[in-house]
C-alpha positions as CSV (number, residue, x, y, z in Angstrom):
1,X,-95.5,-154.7,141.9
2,X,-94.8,-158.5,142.0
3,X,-91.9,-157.7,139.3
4,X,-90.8,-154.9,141.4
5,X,-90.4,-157.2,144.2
6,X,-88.5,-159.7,141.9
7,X,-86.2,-157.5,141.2
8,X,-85.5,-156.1,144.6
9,X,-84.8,-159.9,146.3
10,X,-82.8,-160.5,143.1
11,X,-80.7,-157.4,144.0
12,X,-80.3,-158.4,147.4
13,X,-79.4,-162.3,146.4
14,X,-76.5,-160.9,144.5
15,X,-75.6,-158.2,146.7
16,X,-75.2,-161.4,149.6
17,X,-73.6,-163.5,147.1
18,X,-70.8,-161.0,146.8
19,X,-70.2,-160.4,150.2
20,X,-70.0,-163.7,150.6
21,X,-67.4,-164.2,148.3
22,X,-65.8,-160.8,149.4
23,X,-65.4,-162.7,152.9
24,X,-64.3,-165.9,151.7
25,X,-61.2,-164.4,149.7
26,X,-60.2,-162.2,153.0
27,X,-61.0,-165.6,155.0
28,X,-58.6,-167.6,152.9
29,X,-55.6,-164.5,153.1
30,X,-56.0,-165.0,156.7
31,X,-56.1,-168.3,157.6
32,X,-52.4,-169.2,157.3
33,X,-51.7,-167.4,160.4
34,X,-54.5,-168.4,162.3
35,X,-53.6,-170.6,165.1
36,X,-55.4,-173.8,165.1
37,X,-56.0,-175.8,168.9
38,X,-54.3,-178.6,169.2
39,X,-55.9,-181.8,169.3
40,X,-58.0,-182.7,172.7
41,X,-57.4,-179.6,173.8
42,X,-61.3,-177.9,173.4
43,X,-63.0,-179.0,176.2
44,X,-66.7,-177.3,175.6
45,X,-67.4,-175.9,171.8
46,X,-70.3,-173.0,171.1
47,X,-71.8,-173.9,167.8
48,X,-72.8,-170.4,166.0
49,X,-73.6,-171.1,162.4
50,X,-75.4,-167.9,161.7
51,X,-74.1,-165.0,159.4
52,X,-72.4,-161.6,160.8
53,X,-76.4,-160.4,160.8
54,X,-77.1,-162.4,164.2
55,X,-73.7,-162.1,165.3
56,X,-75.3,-159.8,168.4
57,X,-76.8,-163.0,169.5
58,X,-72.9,-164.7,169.9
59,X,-71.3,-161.2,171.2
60,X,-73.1,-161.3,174.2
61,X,-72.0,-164.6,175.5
62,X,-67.8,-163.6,175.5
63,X,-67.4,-162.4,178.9
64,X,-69.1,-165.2,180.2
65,X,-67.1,-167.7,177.8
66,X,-64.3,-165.6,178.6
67,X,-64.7,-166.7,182.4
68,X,-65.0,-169.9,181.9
69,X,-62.1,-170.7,179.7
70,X,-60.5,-169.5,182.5
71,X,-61.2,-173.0,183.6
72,X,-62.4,-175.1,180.8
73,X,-60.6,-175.1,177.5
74,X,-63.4,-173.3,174.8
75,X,-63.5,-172.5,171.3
76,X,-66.0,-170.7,168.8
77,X,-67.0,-173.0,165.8
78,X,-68.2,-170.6,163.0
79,X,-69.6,-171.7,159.6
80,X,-69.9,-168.9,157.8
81,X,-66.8,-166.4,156.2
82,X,-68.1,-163.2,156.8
83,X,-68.7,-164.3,160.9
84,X,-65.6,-166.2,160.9
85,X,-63.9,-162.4,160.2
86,X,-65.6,-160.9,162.5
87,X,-65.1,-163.2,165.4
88,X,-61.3,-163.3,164.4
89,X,-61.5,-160.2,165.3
90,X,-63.8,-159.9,168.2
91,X,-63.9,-163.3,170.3
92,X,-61.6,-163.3,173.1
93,X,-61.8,-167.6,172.7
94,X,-60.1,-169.3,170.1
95,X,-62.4,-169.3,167.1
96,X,-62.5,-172.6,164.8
97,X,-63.6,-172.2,160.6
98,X,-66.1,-175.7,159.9
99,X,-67.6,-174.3,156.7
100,X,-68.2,-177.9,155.1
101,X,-69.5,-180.3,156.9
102,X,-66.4,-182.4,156.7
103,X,-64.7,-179.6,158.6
104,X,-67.7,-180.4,161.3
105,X,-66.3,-184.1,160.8
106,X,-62.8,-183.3,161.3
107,X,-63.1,-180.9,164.5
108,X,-65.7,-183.9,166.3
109,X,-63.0,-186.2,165.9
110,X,-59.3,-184.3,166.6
111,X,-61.2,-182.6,169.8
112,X,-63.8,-184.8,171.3
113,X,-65.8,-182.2,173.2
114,X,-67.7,-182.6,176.3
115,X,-70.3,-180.4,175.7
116,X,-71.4,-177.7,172.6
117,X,-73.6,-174.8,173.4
118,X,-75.9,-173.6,171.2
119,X,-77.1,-169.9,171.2
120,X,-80.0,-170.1,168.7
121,X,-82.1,-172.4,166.7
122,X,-80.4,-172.2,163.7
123,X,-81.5,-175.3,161.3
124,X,-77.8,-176.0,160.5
125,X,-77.3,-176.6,164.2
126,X,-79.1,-180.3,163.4
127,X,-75.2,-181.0,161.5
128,X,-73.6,-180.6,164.8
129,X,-76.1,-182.3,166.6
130,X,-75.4,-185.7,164.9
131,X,-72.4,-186.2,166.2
132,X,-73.0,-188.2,170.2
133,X,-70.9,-188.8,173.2
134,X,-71.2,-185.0,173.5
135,X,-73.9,-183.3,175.7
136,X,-75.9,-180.4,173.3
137,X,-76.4,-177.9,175.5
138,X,-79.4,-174.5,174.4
139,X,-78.0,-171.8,176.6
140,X,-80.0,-169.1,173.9
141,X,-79.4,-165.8,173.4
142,X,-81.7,-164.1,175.8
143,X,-84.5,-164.6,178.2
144,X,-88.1,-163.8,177.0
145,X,-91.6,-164.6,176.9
146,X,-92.0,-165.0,172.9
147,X,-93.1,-167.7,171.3
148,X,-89.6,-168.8,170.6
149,X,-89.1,-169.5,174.0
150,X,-91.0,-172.3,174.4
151,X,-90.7,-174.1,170.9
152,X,-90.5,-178.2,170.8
153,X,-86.9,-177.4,169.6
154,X,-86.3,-177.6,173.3
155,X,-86.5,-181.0,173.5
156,X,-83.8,-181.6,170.7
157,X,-81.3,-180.9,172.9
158,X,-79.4,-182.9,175.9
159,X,-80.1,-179.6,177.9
160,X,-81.4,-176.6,178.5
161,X,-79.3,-173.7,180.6
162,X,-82.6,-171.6,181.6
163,X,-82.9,-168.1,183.2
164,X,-85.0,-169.1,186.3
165,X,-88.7,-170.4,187.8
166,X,-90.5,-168.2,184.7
167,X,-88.6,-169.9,182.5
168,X,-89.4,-173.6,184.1
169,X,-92.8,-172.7,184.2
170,X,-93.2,-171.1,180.6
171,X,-91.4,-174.6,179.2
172,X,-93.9,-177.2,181.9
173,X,-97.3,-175.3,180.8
174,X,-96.1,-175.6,176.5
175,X,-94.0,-178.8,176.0
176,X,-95.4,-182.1,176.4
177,X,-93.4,-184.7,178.7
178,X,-90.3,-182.9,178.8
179,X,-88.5,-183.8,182.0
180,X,-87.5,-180.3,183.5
181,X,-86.3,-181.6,186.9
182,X,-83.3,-183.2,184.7
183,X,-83.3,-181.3,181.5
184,X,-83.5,-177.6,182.2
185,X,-81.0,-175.8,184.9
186,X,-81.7,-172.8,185.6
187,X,-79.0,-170.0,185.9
188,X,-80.0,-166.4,185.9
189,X,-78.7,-164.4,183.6
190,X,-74.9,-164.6,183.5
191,X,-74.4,-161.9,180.5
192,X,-75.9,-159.1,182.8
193,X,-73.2,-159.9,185.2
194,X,-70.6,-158.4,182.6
195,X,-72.7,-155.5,181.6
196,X,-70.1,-153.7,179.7
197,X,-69.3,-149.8,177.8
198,X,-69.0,-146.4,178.8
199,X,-71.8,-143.8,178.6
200,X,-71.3,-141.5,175.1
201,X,-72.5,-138.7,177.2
202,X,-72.3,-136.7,179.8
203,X,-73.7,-136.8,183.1
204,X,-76.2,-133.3,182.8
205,X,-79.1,-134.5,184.7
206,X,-81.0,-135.4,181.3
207,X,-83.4,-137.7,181.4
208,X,-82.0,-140.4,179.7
209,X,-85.0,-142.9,177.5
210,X,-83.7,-146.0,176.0
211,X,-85.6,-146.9,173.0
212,X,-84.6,-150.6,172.0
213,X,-87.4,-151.7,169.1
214,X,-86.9,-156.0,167.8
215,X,-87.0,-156.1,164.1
216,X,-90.4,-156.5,162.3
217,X,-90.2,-160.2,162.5
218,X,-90.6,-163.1,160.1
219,X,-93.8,-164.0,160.0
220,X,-97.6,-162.5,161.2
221,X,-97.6,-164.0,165.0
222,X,-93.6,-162.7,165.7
223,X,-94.5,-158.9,164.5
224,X,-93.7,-157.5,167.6
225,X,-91.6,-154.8,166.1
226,X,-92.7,-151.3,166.5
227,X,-90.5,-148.8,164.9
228,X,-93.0,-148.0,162.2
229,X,-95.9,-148.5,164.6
230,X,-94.7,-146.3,168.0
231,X,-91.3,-145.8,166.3
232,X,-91.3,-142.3,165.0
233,X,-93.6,-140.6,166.9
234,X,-92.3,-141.4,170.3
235,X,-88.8,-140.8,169.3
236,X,-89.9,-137.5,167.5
237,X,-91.6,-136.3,171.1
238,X,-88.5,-137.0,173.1
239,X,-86.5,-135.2,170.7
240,X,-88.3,-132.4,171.0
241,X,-88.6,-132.3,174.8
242,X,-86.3,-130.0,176.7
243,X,-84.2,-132.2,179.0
244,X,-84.4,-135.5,177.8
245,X,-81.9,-138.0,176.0
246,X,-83.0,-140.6,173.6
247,X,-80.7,-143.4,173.0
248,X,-82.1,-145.5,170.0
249,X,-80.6,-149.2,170.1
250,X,-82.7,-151.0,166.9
251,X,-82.5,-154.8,166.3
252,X,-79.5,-155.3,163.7
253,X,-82.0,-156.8,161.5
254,X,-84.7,-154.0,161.6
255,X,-86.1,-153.6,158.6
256,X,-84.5,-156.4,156.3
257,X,-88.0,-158.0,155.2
258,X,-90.3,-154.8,155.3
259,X,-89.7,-151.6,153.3
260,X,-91.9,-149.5,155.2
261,X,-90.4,-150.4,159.0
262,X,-86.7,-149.9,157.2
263,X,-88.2,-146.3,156.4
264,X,-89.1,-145.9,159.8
265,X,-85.7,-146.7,161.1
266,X,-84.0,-144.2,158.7
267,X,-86.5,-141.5,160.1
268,X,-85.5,-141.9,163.8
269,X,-81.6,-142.1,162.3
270,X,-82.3,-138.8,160.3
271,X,-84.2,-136.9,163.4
272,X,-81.6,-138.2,165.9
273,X,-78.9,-136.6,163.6
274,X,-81.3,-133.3,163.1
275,X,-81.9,-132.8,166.7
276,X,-77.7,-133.2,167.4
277,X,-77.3,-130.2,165.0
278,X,-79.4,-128.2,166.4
279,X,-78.6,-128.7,169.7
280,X,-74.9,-130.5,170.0
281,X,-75.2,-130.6,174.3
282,X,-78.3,-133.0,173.7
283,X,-75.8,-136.0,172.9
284,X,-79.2,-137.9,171.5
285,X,-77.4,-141.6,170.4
286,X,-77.9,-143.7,167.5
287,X,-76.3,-146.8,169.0
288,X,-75.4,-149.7,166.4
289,X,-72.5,-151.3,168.0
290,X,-71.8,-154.2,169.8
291,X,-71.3,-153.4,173.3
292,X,-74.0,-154.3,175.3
293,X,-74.5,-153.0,179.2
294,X,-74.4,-149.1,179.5
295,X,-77.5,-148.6,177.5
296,X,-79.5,-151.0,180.0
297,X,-77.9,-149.5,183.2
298,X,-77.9,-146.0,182.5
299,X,-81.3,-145.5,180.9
300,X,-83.6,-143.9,183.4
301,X,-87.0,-145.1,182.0
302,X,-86.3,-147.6,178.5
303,X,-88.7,-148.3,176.1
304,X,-88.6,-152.2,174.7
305,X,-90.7,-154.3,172.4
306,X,-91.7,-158.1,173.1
307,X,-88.2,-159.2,172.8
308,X,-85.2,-160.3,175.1
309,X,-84.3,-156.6,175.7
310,X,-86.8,-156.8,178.0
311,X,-85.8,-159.3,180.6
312,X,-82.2,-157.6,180.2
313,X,-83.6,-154.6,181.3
314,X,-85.6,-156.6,183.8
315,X,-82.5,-157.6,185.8
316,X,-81.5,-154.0,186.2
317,X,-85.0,-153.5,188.0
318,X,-85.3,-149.9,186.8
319,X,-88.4,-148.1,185.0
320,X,-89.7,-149.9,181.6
321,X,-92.3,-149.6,179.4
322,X,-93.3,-152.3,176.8
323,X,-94.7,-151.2,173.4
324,X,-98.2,-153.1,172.7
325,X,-98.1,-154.9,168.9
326,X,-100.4,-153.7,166.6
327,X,-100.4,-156.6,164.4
328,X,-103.7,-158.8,166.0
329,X,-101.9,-162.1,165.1
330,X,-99.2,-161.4,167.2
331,X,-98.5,-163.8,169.9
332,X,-98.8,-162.1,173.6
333,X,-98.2,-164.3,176.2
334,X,-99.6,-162.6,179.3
335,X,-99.5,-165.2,181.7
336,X,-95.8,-163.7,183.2
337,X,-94.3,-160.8,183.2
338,X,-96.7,-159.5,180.1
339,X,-99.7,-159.5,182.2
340,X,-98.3,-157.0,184.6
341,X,-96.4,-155.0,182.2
342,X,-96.9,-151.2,181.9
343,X,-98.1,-151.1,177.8
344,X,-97.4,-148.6,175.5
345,X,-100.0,-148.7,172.5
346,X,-99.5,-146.9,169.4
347,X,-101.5,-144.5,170.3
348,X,-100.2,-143.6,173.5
349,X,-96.7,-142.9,171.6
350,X,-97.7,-139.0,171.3
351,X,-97.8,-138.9,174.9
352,X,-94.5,-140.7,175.4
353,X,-92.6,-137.5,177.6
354,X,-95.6,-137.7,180.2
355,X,-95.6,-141.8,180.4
356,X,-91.8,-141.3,180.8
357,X,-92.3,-139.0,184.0
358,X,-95.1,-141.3,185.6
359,X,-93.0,-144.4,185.5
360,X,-90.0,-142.8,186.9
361,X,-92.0,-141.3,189.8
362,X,-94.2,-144.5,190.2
363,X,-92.7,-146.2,193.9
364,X,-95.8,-149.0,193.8
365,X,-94.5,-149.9,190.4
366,X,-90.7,-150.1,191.2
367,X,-91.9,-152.5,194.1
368,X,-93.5,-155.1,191.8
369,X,-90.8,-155.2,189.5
370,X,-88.3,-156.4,192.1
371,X,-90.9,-159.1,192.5
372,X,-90.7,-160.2,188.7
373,X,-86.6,-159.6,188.7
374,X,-86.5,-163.1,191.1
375,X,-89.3,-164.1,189.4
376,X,-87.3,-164.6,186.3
377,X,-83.7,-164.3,186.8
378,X,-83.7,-165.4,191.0
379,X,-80.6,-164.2,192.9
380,X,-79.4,-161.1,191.0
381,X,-76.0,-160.0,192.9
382,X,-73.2,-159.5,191.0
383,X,-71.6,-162.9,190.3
384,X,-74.2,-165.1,191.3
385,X,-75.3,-166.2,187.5
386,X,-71.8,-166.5,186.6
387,X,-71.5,-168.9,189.7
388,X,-74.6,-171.1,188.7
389,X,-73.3,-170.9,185.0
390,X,-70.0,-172.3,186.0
391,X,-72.2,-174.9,188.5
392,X,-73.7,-176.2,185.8
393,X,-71.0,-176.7,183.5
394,X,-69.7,-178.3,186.1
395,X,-72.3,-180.8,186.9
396,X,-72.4,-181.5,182.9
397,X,-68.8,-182.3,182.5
398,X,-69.2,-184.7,185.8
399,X,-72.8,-186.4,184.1
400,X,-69.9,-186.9,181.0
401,X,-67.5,-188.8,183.2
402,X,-70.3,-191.0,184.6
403,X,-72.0,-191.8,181.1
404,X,-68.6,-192.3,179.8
405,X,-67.0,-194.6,182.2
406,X,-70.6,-196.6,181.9
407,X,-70.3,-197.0,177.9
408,X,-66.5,-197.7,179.0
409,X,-65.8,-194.7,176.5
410,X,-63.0,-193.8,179.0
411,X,-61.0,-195.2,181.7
412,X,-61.5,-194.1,185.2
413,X,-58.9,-191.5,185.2
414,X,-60.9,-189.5,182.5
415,X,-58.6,-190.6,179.6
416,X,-60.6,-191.8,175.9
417,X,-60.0,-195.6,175.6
C-alpha cells in the first residue's frame, strides 16, 4: 500500500507539473496583448496567490470589486499561470501577472497602492506583505465559525474587514491582545448583495434541497466534510422522493486528498445523472460552476457542512440544516450559531425527505434564525454591506492620507514626495 500511494502522488506531481507548464505556454502567447495599468494608477490591489483550484474563493469578491472600482482604481495580482488564465478571462478588474517575486517588486513600486486585500491565508501572501506604506487588509473569503476563523494569522494583518458582532466576538474570546475596536470593521456580507444566476429549472412547485458538502479537509480537526459520511445516502433518498429537486453544489476541492470521499462524490454525480434519465422533468442539478447566488436563494430547505456555505445561506434566512462531523477530532465551535443549529448526523441521513418537511413547516425555527441573520451579518437590506464595504475603504484610504502626511510620505494635496 505505501508504494501504491507513492505512485499515485507521483502521478498527480506530474500531472500538476504539466498543467502548469501547459498554462505558462498559453500565459506567454497571451500576454503581448494584455493591457498593462499604467503607473499610479491602481489605487487598492487584491492579492490572490492561489492556483485555479481556490479560484471560487476570488470569484466571489468581483461584483463587489466591480463596485468599487467604480470609484477606486483596482486590479487583481495573480501569481500563478493557470489562475492568471482564468481571471483573464473572468475578472471584470484589470488582472496583473507577478509570478516571481521581482514582478511583486516591480508592481509595489510603478503603483504604490493604498491598500491590498487579501482573500485567504495563503503562505505566499507573507511576499506581499513585506512591502509597507500600504495597509494589508483580510477581507476572507466567507463568514464562518471554523477554526480558520479565528487563527493568530489575524493579527498579521493591518486589518480585518469582518461580517458582524459574531465575528468580533468569535476573534475577542480566541486572540490574545488584538485591538478589535481599531483593527476589525465589520461589514456584513457585501457578496450576498450581488447574489447572482438564473435557476436551471423550472418553477413546478418541487421542493427544491440544496446540498452544498466542504471538501474532506486537510487535516483530523478540519474534517467537516460529509459527502462520504451523509453524502450518498441523503442524496440517494431525495432522488428517490416524488416531488423533490436536489441541487448538489460540492467544494471544488472535494475529494483531492481522500480516495474514498472522491468515490462518494462520483456516486452522487452518477445517481444525479441516473435519476435525470429516468425522469428528464426532475431537473436534479450537478452544479460545478462558478456562479454563486441562485442556489442559496432558491433552495427551499439547503443542506450545508461546517463551512462558509453556511453563513451565506444564513443571510437569506431561509430553512437549513447543518450536517454533524463524524470525525471526533473535528473542531465544533458551538458557542454561536452551532449551538442552535438544526444537526443532521449521519445517521439521520436516511430520514433526510422527512427532516426536509419539518424544517420547512417549522415557524418557531424561522423566528430564531432571523435572530442569528443580525447576529452575524447585522443590517441585511439590499445594499447595505456594499455601503459599509465602501465606508470602510473609505475610512482606510483617509487613515493612509493621515499616516502619510505624518511620515511626510506625501504632500498635503495627496501627491508622493
Amino acid at each position: 500500500m505505501p508504494i501504491l500511494s507513492d505512485l499515485t502522488t507521483a502521478q498527480r506531481l506530474v500531472m500538476r507539473l504539466l498543467r502548469a507548464r501547459r498554462s505558462r505556454r498559453l500565459l506567454d502567447a497571451r500576454m503581448p496583448a494584455i493591457d498593462v495599468p499604467d503607473p499610479r494608477s491602481v489605487e487598492i490591489a487584491v492579492y490572490f496567490a492561489d492556483g485555479p483550484v481556490n479560484m471560487y474563493q476570488i470569484r466571489q469578491w468581483y461584483a463587489p470589486l466591480a463596485e468599487l472600482a467604480r470609484m477606486h482604481p483596482v486590479a487583481i495580482l495573480s501569481r500563478s499561470p493557470g489562475t492568471m488564465l482564468t481571471l483573464l478571462d473572468e475578472s471584470p478588474v484589470p488582472v496583473v501577472y507577478a509570478r516571481q517575486v521581482v514582478d511583486l517588486e516591480r508592481f509595489v513600486e510603478e503603483q504604490q497602492p493604498r491598500i491590498v486585500l487579501y482573500v485567504n491565508q495563503n503562505a505566499r501572501n507573507f511576499q506581499m506583505m513585506r512591502y509597507g506604506r500600504m495597509w494589508h487588509v483580510f477581507v476572507n473569503h466567507g463568514e464562518s465559525d471554523k477554526m480558520y476563523m479565528t487563527t493568530n494569522q489575524f493579527k498579521a494583518y493591518d486589518y480585518a474587514l469582518i461580517a458582524g458582532d459574531a465575528a468580533r466576538e468569535r476573534l475577542g474570546q480566541a486572540l490574545w491582545d488584538y485591538d478589535l475596536d481599531r483593527r476589525a470593521i465589520a461589514i456584513g456580507r457585501p457578496q450576498a448583495d450581488y447574489f447572482a444566476g438564473e435557476v436551471p429549472y423550472p418553477r413546478d412547485g418541487r421542493t427544491v434541497v440544496l446540498y452544498a458538502p466542504t471538501w474532506e479537509g486537510d487535516r483530523p480537526a478540519a474534517a467537516y466534510g460529509s459527502i462520504a459520511s451523509h453524502g450518498v445516502t441523503l442524496a440517494e433518498r431525495i432522488l428517490g422522493a416524488p416531488g423533490h429537486r436536489l441541487v448538489y453544489r460540492p467544494h471544488p476541492r472535494s475529494g483531492v486528498r481522500d480516495a474514498e470521499y472522491r468515490a462518494a462524490h462520483e456516486r452522487i454525480v452518477a445517481a444525479i445523472a441516473a435519476a435525470n434519465a429516468v425522469d428528464p422533468d426532475a431537473h436534479h442539478v450537478y452544479d460545478d460552476g462558478g456562479v454563486l447566488g441562485w442556489q442559496l436563494a432558491d433552495a427551499d430547505v439547503a443542506i450545508t457542512d461546517i463551512s462558509a456555505m453556511i453563513y451565506d445561506r444564513l443571510a437569506v434566512g431561509k430553512p437549513l440544516l447543518v450536517t454533524r462531523p463524524v470525525a471526533p477530532e473535528a473542531d465544533v465551535d458551538e458557542r454561536g450559531y452551532l449551538g442552535a443549529a438544526e444537526w443532521l448526523g449521519a445517521a439521520d441521513a436516511g430520514d433526510i425527505v422527512a427532516r426536509v418537511r419539518a424544517a420547512r413547516s417549522d415557524e418557531a425555527r424561522l423566528v430564531e434564525l432571523h435572530h442569528w441573520v443580525k447576529r452575524y451579518f447585522g443590517d441585511t437590506t439590499p445594499g447595505a454591506a456594499t455601503a459599509r464595504f465602501h465606508a470602510a475603504i473609505e475610512q482606510l484610504l483617509a487613515r493612509w492620507d493621515e499616516v502619510s502626511v505624518a511620515h511626510a510620505d506625501i504632500d498635503v494635496d495627496g501627491q508622493p514626495r
